[in-house]
C-alpha positions in Angstrom: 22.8 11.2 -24.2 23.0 11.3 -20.9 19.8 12.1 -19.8 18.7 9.5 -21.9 20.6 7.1 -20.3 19.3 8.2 -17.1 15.8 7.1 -18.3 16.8 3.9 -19.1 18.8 3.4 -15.8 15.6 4.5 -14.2 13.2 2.0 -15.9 15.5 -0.5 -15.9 15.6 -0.4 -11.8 11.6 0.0 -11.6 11.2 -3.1 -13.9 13.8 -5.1 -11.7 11.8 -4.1 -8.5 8.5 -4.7 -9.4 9.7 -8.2 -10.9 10.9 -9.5 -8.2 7.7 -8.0 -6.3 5.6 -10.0 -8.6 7.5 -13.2 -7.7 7.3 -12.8 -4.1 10.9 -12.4 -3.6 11.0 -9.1 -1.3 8.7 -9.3 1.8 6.2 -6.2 2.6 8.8 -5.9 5.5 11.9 -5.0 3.3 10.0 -3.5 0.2 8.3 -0.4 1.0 8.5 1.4 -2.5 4.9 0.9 -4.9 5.6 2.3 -8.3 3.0 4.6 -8.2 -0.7 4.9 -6.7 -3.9 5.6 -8.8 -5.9 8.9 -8.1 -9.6 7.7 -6.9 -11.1 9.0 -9.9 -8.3 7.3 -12.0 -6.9 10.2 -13.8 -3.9 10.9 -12.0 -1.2 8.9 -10.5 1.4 9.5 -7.6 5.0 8.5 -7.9 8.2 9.2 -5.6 11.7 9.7 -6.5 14.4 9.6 -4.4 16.9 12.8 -4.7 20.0 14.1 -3.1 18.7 15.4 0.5 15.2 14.2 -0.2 12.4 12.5 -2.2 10.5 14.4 -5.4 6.7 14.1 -5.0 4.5 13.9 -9.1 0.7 13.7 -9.3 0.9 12.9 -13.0 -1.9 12.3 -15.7 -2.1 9.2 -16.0 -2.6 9.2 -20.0 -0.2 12.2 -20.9 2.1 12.0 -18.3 1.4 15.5 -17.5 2.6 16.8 -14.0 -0.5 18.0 -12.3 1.6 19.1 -9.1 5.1 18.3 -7.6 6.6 18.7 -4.0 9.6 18.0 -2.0 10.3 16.8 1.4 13.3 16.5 3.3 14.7 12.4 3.9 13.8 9.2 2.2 10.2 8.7 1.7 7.8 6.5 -0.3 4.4 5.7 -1.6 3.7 2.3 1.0 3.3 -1.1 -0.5 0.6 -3.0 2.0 0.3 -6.7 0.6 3.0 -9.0 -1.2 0.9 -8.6 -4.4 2.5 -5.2 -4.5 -1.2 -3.2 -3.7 0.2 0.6 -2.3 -1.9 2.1 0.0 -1.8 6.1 1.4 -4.4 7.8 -0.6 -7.5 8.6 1.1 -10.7 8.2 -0.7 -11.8 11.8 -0.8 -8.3 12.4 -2.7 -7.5 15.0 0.1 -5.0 12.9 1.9 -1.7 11.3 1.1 0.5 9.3 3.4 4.3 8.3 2.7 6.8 5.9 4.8 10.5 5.7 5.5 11.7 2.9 3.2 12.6 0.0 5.5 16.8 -0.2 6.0 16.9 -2.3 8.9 14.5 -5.5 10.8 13.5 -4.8 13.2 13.6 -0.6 13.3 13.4 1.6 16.4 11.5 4.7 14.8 9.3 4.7 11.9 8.9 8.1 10.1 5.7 8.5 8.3 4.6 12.1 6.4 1.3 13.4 5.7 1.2 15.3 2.8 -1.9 17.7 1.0 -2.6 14.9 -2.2 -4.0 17.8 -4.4 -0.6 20.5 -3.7 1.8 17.7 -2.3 2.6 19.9 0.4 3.8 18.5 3.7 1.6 19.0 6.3 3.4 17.0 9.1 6.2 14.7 10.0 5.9 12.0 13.0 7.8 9.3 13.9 6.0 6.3 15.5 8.2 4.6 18.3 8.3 0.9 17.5 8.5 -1.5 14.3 5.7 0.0 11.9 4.5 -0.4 8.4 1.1 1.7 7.3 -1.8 -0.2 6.8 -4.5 1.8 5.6 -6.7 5.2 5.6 -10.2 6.2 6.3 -12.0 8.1 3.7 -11.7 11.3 4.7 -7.6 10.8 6.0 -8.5 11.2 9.2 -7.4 8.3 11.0 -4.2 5.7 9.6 -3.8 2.5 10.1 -0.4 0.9 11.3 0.9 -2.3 11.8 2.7 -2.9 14.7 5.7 -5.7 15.0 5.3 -6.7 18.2 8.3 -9.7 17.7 11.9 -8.8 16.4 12.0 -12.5 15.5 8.6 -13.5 14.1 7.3 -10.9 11.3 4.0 -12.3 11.5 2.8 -11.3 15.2 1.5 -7.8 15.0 -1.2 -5.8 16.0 -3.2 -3.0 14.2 -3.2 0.4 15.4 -5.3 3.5 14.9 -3.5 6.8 14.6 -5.5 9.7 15.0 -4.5 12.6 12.7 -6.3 15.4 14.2 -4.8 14.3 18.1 -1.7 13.6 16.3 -1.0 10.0 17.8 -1.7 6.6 18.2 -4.7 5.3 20.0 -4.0 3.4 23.1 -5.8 -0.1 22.3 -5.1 -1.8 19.1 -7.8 -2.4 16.4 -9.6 -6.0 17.4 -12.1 -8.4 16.0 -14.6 -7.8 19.4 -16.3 -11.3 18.7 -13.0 -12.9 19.1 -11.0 -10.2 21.3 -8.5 -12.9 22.5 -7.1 -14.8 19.2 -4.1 -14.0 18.2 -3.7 -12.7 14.4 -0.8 -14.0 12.6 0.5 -14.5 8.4 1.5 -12.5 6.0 -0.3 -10.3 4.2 -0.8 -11.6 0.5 -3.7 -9.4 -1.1 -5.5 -6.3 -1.0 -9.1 -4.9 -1.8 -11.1 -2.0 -0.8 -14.5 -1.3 -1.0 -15.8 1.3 -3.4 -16.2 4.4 -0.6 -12.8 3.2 0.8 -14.6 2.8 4.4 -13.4 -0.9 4.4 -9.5 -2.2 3.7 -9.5 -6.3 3.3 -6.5 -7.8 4.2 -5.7 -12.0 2.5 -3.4 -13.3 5.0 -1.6 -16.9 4.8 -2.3 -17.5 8.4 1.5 -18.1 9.1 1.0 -21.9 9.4 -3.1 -22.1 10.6 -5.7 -21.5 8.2 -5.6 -18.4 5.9 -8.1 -15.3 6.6 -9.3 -12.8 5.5 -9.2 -9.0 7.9 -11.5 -6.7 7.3 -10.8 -3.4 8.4 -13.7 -0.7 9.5 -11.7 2.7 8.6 -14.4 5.0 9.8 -15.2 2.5 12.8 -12.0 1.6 13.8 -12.7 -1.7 14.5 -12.0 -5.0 12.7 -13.8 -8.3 11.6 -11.4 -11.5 10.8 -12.8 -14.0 8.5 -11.3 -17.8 8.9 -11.5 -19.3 5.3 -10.6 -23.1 6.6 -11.4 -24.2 2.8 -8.1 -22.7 1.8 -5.9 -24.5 4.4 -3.2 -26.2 2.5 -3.5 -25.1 -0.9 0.3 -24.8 -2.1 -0.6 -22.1 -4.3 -1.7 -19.0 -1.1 1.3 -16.6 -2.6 -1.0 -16.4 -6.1 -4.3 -16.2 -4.6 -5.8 -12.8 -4.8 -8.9 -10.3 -3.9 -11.5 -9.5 -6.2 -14.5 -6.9 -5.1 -17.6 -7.7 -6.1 -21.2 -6.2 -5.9 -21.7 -7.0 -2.2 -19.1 -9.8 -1.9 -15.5 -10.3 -2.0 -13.6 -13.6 -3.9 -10.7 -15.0 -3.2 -9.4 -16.2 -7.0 -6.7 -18.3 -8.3 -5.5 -18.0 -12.0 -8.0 -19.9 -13.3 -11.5 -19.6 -10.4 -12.7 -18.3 -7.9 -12.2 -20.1 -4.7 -14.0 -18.7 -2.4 -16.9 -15.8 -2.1 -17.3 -13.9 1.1 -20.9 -11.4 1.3 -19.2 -8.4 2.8 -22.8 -7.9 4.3 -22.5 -10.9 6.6 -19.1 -11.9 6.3 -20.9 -15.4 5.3 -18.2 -17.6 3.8 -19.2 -19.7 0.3 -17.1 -21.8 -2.5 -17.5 -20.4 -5.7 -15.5 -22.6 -8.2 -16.0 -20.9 -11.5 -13.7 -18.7 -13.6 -12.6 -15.5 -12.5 -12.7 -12.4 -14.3 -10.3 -10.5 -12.6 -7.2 -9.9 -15.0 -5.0 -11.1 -12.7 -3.3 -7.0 -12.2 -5.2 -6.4 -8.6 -5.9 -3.0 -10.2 -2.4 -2.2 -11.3 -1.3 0.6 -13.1 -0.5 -0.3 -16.9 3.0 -0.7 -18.1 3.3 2.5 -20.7 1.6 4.4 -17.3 4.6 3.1 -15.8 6.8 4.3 -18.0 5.1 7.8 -18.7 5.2 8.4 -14.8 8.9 7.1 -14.5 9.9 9.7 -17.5 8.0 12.4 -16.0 9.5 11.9 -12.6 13.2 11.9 -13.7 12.0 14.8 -16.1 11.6 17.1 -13.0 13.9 15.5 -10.9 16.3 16.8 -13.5 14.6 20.4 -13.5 15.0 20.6 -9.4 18.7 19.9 -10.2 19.2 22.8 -12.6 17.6 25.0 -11.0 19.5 24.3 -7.7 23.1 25.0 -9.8 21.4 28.1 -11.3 20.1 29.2 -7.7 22.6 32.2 -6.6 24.9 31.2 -3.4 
């Protein structure tokens, strides 16, 4: 009985925070925690579970729930959630890689902890802790360089810069990331959708332009370098929060419930209204609900095994 209300006191707190995720009601700044993140191939997905002294690590089957591989690592950490519509980020493409974050407790924070951790055992490989208000970004393909955002304002979440860390150096590149036609605008908004491109070389960032017109940033991962794409069309719509990314054969679309708004060739970067329906299903790639709760089951499952076996272990 009372692992089984354990469960439900488990799901019950994942549905409440990825509710109010969906509404828009917890920032990227305060919300750190995704409730899981997809394997490249799709057949496994990555979940974290806070536990006394530390945080439980699952790559789960996605359609049995099967635990492919568990670790542990000392503190709070989580999978990172990198745009309001609740997109997590941290995987690299090549599936080697996986990056977790300190939840946020406090705005602004001195330190930001960030782990690296093997993403086919789930063992740690290194903990670092970036001096300054951070939240991770992105990852190139092969994990070898992250991607942070860096608050640069304890009053104004929306003026940051992007930074390159260099795994292999262990640190963070002295010049932040820059659109190098336009080296001296200022970026600014919040961050309201994400999209990657099928080899994971490029992260696109939707932004609400914090008050000027909304854009889109596209991040090089393998270049280290960055393009930002004004999308003046979208100035004043009342409805930015619910706009979302779609990838496309060779183009990105910005689409509403209903259309899409805008079409951007990821070739060019050439901007185009496209007002026709969308097909995107309106999940931005998010897992299913019985995923959800298969992962969820399967992380308390072990958390619960790690428990026992830590009253059972002699003194």
């Amino acid at each position: 009985m009372r692992t089984h209300f354990l469960f439900l006191s488990v799901l019950l707190a994942a549905v409440a925070v990825s509710s109010a995720a969906e509404a828009g009601k917890l920032p990227v700044l305060t919300v750190d925690t995704a409730a899981g993140l997809t394997s490249p191939n799709g057949a496994a997905r990555y979940a974290t579970l806070q536990e006394a002294g530390g945080t439980v690590v699952l790559r789960v089957a996605r359609n049995s729930g099967l635990v492919f591989a568990s670790g542990f690592i000392g503190g709070d950490f989580t999978i990172p959630v990198v745009a309001y519509d609740g997109s997590a980020g941290g995987l690299s493409r090549d599936g080697s890689t996986l990056v977790l974050v300190r939840p946020r407790a406090a705005v602004p924070r001195v330190n930001t902890p960030f782990a690296i951790l093997d993403a086919r055992t789930l063992r740690v490989r290194s903990v670092t802790t970036l001096r300054g208000d951070f939240s991770f970004d992105a990852i190139s393909p092969d994990g070898s360089t992250l991607f942070f955002i860096e608050y640069l304002s304890p009053d104004d979440e929306t003026e940051y810069a992007v930074r390159a860390y260099d795994t292999q150096a262990g640190k963070l590149l002295a010049e932040p990331i820059v659109d190098k036609t336009e080296p001296d605008e200022d970026m600014g908004g919040n961050p309201l959708s994400r999209a990657a491109s099928a080899d994971g070389r490029w992260a696109y960032t939707l932004y609400d332009g914090a008050g000027s017109a909304p854009f889109v940033h596209a991040l090089d991962t393998v270049g280290r370098e960055a393009h930002c794409i004004d999308l003046d069309a979208l100035a004043g719509r009342d409805d930015l929060p619910d706009l979302r990314l779609r990838r496309g054969s060779g183009s990105l679309a910005v689409v509403s419930a209903k259309e899409r708004v805008v079409v951007i060739d990821t070739a060019t970067f050439q901007v185009g209204e496209a007002g026709r329906a969308s097909s995107g299903d309106g999940t931005n790639g998010r897992w299913p609900a019985i995923g959800v709760l298969v992962a969820l089951l399967a992380t308390t499952a072990v958390s619960l095994i790690i428990r026992r076996r830590r009253r059972l272990s002699p003194v």
